[in-house]
N, C-alpha and C positions, 0 to 999 in steps of 0.2 A: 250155652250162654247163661243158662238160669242158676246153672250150678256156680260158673265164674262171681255175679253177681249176688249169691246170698250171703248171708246175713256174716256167717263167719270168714266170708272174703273178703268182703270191704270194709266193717267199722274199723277194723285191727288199722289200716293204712290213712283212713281218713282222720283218724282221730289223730296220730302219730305228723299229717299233714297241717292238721288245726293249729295242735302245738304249735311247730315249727315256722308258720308263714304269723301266725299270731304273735311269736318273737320277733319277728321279722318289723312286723308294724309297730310294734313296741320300742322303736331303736333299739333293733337286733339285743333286746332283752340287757343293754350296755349300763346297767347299773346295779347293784348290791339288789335294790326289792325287787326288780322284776328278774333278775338273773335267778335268786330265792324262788321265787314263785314258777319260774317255769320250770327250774329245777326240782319242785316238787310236784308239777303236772309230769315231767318227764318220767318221777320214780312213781306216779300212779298209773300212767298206761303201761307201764313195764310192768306193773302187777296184774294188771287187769290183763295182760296177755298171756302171764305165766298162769293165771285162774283160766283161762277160756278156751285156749289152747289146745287142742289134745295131745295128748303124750309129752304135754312140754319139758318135762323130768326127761325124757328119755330122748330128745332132739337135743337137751343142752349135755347130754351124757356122750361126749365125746371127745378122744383125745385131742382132737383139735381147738375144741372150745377150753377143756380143760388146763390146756397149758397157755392160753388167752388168759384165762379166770384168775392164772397164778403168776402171769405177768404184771396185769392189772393190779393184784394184789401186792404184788410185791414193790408196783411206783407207788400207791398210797400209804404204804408205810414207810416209806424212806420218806415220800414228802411228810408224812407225820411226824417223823424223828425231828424237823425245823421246828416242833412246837417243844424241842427238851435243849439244855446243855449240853450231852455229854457228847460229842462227837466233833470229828473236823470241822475249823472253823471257828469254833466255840461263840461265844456269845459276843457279840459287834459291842463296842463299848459305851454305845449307846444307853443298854439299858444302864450304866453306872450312874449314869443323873434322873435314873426315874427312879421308884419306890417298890418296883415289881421285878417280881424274878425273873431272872435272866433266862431267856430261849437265844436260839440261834435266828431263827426271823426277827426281823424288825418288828413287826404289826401279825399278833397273834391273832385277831379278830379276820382281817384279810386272809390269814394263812387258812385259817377254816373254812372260808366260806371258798378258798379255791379247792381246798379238797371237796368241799361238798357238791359245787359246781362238776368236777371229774367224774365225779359219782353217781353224779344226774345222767352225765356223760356215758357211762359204762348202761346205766338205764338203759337211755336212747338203742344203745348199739344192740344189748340183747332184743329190745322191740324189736329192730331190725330184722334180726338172723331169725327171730320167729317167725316174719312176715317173708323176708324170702325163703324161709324151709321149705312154704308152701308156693307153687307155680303160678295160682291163682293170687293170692294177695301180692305175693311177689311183683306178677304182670297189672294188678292194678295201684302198687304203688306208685310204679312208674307211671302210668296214666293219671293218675290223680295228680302226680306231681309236673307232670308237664301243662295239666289244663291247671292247675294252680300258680304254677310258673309264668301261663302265656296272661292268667288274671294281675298278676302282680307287676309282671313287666307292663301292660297296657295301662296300667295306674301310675305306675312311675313316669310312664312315658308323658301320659297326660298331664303330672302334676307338673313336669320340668316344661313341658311348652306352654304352659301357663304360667310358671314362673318366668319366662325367658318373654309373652310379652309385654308383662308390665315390667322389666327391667329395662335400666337405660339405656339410650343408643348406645351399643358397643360391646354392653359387659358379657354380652352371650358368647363372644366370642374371644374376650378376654379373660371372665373367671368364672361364669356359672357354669357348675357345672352337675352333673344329675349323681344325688344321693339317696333315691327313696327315704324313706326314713332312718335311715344310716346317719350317725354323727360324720363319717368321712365317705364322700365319694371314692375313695377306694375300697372299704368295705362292703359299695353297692356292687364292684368291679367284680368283687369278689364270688358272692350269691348269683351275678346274671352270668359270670361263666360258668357255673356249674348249671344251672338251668339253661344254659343254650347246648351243653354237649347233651345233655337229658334229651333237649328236644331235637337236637341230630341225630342221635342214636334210635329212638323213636324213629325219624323218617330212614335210617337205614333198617332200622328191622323189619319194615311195615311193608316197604318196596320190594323188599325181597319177595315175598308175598303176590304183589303186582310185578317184577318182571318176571318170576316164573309162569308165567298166562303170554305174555308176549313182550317182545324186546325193543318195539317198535317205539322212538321216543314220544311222538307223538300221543301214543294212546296212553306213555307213561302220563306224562302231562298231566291227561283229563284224568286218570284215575288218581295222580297225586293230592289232588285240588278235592276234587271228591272224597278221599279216605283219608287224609290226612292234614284238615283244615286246620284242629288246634295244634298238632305240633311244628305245622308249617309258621305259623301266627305264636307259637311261643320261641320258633327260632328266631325270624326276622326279629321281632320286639326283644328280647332276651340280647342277641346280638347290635341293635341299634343304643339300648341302653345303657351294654357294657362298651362302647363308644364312646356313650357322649358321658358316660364319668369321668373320662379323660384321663384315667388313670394310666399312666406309660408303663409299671411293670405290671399291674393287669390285663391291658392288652396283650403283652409282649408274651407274656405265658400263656395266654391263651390261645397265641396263635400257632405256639410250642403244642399248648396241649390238642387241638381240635389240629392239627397237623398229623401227630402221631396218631392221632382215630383213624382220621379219613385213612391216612396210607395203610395203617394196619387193618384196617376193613376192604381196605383195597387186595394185599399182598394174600388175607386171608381166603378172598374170592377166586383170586388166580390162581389158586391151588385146587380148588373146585372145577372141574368141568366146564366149561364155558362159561362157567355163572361170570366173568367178568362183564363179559357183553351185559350181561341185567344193568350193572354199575353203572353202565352210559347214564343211565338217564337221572338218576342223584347228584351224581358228579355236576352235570350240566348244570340241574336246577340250583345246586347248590353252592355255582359257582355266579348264576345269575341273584341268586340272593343275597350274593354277599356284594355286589355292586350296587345293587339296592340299597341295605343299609350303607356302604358310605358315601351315597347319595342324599340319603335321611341326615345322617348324622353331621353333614358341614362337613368343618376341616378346626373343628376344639381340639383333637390329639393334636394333628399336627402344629397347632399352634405352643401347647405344651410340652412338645419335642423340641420345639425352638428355644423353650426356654430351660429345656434339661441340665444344661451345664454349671451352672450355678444352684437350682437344687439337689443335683448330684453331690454337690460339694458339700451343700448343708447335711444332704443324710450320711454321706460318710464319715463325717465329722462328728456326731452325730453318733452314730455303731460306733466307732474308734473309742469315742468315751467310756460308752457300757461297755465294751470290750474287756477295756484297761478296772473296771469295775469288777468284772468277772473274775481275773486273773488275781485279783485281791481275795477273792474269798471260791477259789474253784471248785471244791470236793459237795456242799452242800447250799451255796451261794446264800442269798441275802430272805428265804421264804418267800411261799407261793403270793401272788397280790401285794408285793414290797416296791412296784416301781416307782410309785409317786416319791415316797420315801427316799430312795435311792437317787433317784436325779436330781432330789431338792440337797441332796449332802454332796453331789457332784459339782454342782451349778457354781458357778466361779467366773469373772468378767472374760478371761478367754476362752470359754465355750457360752457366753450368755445367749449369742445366737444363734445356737444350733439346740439348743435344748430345753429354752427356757417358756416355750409352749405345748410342748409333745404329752403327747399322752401313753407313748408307748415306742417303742425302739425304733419300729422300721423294718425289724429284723425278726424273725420269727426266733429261730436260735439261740441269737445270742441272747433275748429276753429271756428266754429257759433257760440258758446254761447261768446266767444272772440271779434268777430267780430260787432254779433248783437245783442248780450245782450240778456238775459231770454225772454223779451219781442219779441223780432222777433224771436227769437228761437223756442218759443212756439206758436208763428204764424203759421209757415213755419211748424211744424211737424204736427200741427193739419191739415195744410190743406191738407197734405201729407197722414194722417190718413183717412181723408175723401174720399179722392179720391181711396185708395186700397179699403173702406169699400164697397163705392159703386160698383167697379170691383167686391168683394164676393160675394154681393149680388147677383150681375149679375149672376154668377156661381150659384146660387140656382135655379136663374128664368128662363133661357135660356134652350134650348133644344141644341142647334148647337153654334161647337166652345169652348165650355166646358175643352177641355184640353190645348188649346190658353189661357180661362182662369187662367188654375191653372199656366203655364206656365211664364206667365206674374206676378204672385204673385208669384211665386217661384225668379223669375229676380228681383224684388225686395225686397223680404229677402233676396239674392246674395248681394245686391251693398248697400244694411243697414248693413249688416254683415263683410263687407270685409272696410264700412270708420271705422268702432271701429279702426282699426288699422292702417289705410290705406287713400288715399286720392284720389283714383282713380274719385269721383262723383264732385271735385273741376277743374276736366280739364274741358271745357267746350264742347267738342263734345260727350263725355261720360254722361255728363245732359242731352244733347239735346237728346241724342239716349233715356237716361229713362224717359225724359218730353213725347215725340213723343208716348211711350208706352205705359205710363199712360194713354194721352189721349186716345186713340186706345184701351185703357180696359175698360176704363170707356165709350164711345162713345158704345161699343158693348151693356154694361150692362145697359144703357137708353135708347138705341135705342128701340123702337115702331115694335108692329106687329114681335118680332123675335122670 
């Protein structure tokens, strides 16, 4: 215990947490200074871990990481190439009525500052992979981040039923709906499903633990309640809050994603020796908990499912536009941070309604492939490909930490699944939190001697 808790086990995780939930309260870091600024707390703890670290030259010294480093490298430099002329595309004929040289982005100033923001991003992810190299920091990221989780969901939680009761009769149930400090309740949609599968995964690693002593569900119970108060208390709240955002494709993926946990922590058990019988008693509680919250939570989704059919219509209409925007300029699109730009040259009386308040597509995709053309597009997902690949693999080779892994691959089919619709991965403390994970899955899964 005392070795887990010194000094080089925890700061690396807490400080990496501070960031992270401190964007969070910042509206998720959603603006040009504070995106700036955490971006450069993000490239100082990334230093201060490669100084502190030991061996850390020889943990990043690996083919794995290596062909990470030069994927990475190689989408920031194709997204660079939107700061010159000479390529597909050429320069939009915009710049013809200004006095300044011609680039292929629209807005050189935005274009920077999203490369910078990536870079902060690449930060983050190496933090990560140091902190899961090691077992220890590893297992107290995740605990940090679940009792950080259950503090931030029980804040959110409290500020929305204090909002809901000085609002009018009614509107609770007709438009408020819970954003923590998120500009969009979908964006909050977004953060409480990944901090509710953190805090499932949590009660399945921990139980395991408890029904290896006895299978009896009763005495599971008493020992659940006992040993695993805050991630019990970061599911429920995490879960009751991504609720009541009323977000319809953030629940909907989420029920995708904590779907394929549970079963794959199931199928994985049943391959073990009787360990299914242990599963009794998770399943149960966790099937009692989930009646719980949508007992908590009213009936706000379903009333925003009623009204799905004509907001469907808006966002499709909506993607269809950037679509047709995309296909205008596809090899290197319009540069990084160009959407305001682009929908205001879009904007015309027959899409006025579909477009003429949004801040961002809807679409996770099609905004990159808009933004950064096929070419960075297919950068960015292949190296995003590589990095879950090597996470699996890990899950093959590793003996400990196994449901961390599937955990961590389930959080990301959550936040792939929920941009088809949605835009939650575009704020930029909701990157950092799945850059920081990535690294942290994959750091486990090359890690040496596990």
């Amino acid at each position: 215990m005392i070795r887990v808790f010194s000094v080089h086990a925890w700061w690396n995780p807490l400080l990496s947490l501070l960031i992270l939930f401190g964007a969070h309260l910042m509206y998720g870091a959603n603006s040009s200074a504070y995106a700036m600024l955490f971006t450069s707390l993000s490239f100082a703890i990334c230093i201060i871990s490669l100084v502190t670290t030991r061996d850390s030259v020889k943990i990043l010294a690996t083919a794995e990481f290596m062909l990470v480093l030069g994927l990475f490298t190689l989408t920031v430099l194709i997204l660079s190439l939107q700061l010159t002329p000479f390529l597909p595309d050429w320069p939009h004929p915009f710049w013809d009525w200004t006095n300044s040289n011609a680039v292929i982005t629209l807005d050189k100033d935005a274009t920077v500052r999203e490369i910078m923001k990536l870079s902060g991003l690449g930060a983050l992810f190496i933090t990560g992979l140091l902190a899961g190299e090691n077992h220890n920091r590893a297992k107290l990221l995740f605990e940090f981040m679940t009792l950080a989780g259950a503090a931030f969901a029980i804040w959110a939680f409290v500020v929305y039923v204090s909002q809901a009761n000085e609002a009018p009769n009614g509107q609770i149930k007709s438009s408020l709906r819970l954003a923590a400090n998120f500009g969009s309740a979908n964006s909050a949609a977004s953060l409480f499903g990944i901090l509710g599968l953190l805090a499932l995964a949590s009660i399945f690693r921990k139980s395991k633990k408890i029904t290896n002593h006895d299978n009896k569900l009763s005495w599971f119970a008493e020992n659940l309640i006992n040993q695993l108060p805050t991630a019990l208390i970061a599911l429920i709240f995490s879960l009751t809050s991504l609720l009541l955002t009323g977000s319809r494709t953030g629940n909907l993926a989420a029920i995708i994603a904590f779907s394929s946990f549970v079963l794959w922590e199931f199928l994985s058990a049943k391959r073990r020796a009787n360990a299914s019988q242990g599963l009794a008693g998770p399943f149960v509680v966790l099937f009692l908990l989930l009646a719980l919250v949508f007992y908590i939570s009213d009936d706000l989704l379903f009333l925003r499912l009623e009204r799905s059919t004509l907001q469907s219509g808006l966002r499709i209409d909506m993607i269809s536009v950037h679509w047709q925007a995309f296909l205008n300029a596809p090899w290197l699109g319009y540069g990084m941070g160009t959407f305001y730009h682009v929908n205001a040259m879009l904007m015309n009386s027959q899409n006025w309604n579909s477009i003429n308040t949004i801040g961002a597509v809807h679409n996770l995709y099609v905004q990159w492939l808009e933004e950064a053309g096929i070419i960075g597009t297919a950068s960015m997902f292949t190296l995003i490909a590589v990095i879950l690949r090597t996470t699996l693999s890990g899950l093959r080779r590793r003996r400990r930490m196994r449901t961390m892994f599937r955990a961590l691959i389930c959080i990301s089919l959550f936040l792939l699944l929920h941009g088809m619709l949605d835009y939650g991965l575009q704020v930029p403390s909701i990157a950092m939190t799945w850059a920081l994970l990535l690294g942290t899955g994959f750091g486990m899964a090359t890690a040496k001697n596990r």
